[in-house]
BAFI-3210 file (N, C-alpha, C; in Angstrom, 3 decimals, decimal comma, padded with zeros to 6 digits):
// residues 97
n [1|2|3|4|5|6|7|8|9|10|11|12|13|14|15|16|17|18|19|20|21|22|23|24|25|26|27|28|29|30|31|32|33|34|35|36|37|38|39|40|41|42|43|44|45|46|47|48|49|50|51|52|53|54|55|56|57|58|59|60|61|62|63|64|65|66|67|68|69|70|71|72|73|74|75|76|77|78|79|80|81|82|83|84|85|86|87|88|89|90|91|92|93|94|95|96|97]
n.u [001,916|003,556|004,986|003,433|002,940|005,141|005,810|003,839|004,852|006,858|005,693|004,631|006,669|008,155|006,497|005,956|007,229|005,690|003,251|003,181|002,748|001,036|-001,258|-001,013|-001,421|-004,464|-005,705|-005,158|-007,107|-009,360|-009,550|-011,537|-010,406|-008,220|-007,960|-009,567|-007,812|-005,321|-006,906|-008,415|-005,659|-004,203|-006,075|-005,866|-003,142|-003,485|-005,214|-003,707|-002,133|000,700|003,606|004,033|002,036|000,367|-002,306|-003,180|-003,069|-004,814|-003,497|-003,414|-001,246|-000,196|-001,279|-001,227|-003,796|-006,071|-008,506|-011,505|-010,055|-009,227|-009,260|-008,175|-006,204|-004,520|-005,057|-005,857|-009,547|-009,268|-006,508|-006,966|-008,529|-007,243|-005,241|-006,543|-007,521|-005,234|-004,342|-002,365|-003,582|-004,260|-006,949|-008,695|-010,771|-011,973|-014,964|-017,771|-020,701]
n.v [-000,972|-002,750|-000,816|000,411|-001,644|-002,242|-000,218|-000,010|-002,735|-000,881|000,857|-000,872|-002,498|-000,215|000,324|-001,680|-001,740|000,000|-000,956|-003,233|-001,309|-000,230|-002,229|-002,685|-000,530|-000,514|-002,604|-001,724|000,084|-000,894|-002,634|-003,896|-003,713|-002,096|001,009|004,069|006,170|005,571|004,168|006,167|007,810|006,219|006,018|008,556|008,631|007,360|008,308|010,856|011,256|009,981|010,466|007,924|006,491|004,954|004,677|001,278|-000,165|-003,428|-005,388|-008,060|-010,481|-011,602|-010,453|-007,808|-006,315|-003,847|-004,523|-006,858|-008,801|-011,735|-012,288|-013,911|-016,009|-013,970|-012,840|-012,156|-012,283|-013,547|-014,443|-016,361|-018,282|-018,714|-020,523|-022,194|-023,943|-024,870|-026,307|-025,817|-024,882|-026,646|-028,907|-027,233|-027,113|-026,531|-027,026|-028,488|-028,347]
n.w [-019,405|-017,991|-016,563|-014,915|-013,130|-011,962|-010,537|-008,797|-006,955|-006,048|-004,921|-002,758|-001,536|000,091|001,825|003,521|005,800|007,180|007,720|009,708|011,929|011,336|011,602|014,155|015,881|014,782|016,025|018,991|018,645|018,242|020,073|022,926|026,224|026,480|027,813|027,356|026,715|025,600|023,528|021,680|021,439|019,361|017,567|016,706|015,754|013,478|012,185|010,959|008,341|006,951|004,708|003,929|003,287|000,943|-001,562|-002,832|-005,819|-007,018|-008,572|-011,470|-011,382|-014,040|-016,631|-015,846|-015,466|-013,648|-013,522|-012,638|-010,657|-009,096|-006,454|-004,732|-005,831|-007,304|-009,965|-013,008|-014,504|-016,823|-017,096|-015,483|-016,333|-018,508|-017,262|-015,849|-018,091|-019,141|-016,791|-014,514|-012,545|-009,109|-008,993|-010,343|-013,173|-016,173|-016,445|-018,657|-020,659]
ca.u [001,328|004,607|005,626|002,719|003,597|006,528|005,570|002,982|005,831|007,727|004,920|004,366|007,584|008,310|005,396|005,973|007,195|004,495|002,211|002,696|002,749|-000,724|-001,992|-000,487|-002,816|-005,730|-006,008|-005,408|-008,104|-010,452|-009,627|-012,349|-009,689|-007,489|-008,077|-010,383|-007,200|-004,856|-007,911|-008,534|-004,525|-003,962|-006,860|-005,501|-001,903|-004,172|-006,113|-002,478|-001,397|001,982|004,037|004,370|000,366|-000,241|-003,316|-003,151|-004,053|-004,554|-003,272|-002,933|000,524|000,398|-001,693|-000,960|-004,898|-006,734|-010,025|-011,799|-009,264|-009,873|-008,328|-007,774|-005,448|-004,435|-004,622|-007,100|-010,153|-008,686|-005,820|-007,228|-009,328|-006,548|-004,664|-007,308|-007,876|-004,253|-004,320|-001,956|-003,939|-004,677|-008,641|-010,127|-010,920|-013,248|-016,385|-018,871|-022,085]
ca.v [-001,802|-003,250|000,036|000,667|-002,965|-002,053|001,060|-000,460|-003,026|-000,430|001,397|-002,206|-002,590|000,937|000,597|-002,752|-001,436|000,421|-001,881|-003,582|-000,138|000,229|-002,974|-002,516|000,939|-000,629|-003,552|-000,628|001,323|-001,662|-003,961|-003,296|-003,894|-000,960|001,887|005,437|007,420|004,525|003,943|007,430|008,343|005,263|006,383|010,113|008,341|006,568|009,099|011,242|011,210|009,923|010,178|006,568|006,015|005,211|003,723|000,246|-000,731|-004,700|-005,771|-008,905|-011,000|-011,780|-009,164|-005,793|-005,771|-003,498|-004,879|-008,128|-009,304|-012,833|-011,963|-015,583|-015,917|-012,631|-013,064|-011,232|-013,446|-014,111|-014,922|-017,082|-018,964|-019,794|-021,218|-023,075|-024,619|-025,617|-027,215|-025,032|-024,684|-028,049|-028,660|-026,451|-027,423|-026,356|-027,725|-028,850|-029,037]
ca.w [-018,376|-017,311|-015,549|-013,809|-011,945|-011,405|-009,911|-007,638|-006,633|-005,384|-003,494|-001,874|-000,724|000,692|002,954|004,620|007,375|008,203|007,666|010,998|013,358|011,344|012,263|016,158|015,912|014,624|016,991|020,131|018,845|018,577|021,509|024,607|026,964|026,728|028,446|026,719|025,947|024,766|022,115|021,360|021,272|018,919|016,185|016,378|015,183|012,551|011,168|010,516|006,795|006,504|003,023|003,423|003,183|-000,029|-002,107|-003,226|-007,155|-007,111|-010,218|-012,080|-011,478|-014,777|-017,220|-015,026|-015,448|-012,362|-013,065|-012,898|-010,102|-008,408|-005,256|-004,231|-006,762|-007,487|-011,447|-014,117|-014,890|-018,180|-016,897|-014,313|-017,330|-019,264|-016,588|-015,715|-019,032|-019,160|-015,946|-013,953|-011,080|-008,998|-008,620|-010,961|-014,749|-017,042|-017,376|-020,033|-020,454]
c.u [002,391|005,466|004,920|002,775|004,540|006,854|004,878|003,772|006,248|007,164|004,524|005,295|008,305|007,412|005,542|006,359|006,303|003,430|002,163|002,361|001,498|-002,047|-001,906|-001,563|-004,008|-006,310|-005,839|-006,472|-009,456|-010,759|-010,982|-011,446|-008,700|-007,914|-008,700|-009,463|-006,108|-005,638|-007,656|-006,492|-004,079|-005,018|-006,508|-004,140|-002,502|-005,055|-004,731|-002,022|-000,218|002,509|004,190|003,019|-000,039|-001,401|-002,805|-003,486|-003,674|-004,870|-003,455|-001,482|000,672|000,068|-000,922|-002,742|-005,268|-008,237|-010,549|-010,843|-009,886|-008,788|-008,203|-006,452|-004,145|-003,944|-006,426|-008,488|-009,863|-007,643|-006,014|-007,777|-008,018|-005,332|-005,224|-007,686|-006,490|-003,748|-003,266|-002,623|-004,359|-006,064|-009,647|-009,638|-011,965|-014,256|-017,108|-019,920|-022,825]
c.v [-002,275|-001,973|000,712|-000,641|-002,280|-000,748|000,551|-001,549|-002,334|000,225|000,151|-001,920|-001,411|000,866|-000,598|-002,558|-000,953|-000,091|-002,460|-002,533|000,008|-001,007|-003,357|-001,658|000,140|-001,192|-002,819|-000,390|000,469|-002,538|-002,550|-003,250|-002,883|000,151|003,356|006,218|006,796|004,936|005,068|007,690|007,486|005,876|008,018|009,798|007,889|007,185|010,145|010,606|010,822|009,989|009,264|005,624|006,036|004,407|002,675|000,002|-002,385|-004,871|-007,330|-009,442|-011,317|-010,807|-007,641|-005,510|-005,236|-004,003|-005,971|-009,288|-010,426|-012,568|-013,215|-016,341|-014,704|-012,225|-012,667|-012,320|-013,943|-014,920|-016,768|-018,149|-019,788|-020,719|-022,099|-024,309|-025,772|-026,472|-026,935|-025,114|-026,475|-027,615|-028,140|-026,845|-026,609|-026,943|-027,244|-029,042|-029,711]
c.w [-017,384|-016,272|-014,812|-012,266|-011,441|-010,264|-008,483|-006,123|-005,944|-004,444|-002,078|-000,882|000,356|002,119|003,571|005,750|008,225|008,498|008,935|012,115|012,385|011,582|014,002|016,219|015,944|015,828|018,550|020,057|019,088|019,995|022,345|025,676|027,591|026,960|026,948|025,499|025,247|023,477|020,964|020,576|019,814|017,446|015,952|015,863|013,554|011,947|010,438|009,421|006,988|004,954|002,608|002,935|001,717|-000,619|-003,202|-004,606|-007,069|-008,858|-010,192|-012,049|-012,954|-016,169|-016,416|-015,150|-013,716|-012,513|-013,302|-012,019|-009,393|-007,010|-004,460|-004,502|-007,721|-009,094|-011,887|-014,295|-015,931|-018,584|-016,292|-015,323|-018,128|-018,200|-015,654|-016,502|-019,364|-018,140|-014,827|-012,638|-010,132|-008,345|-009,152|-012,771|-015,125|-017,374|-018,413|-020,114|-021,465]
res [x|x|x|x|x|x|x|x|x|x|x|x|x|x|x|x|x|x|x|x|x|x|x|x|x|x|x|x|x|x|x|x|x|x|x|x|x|x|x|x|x|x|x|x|x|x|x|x|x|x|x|x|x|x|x|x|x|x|x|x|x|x|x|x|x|x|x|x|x|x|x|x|x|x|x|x|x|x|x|x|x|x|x|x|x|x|x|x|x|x|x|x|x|x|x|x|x]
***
């Protein structure tokens, strides 16, 4: 489990750079403002595969779980439960009924 993090980690960080020249693209291709072939030229950069494009697994910061993610938090629901119960988070407890 611990070296699939670690893996994902490293695909993170590799790609931060591109991450902003693919949110520069996007916001071209969407604006109304910019001109037909701008748009156009901008989603033909953005449909192009790079080797740096890779797919995301959202894990767990503290399991490595991929499923059941609270993406608010970015921890397993199980996780998220017991660090709830212990009081870790501010605002949320466990209720009783």
């Amino acid at each position: 489990m611990k070296n699939k993090t670690c893996i994902d980690k490293k695909k993170r960080n590799s790609n931060i750079k591109f991450e902003t020249k693919r949110c520069i693209l996007k916001n071209f291709y969407k604006s109304s403002k910019i001109s037909k072939t701008v748009s156009w030229n901008s989603n033909l950069k953005l449909s192009i595969k790079t080797n740096n494009s890779n797919q995301f697994v959202s894990r767990c910061v503290f399991s490595g779980q991929k499923k059941k993610i609270n993406n608010l938090f970015h921890v397993s629901r199980l996780s998220f439960l017991k660090l709830a119960r212990n009081g870790f988070i501010n605002g949320i407890k466990k209720s009783t009924w």
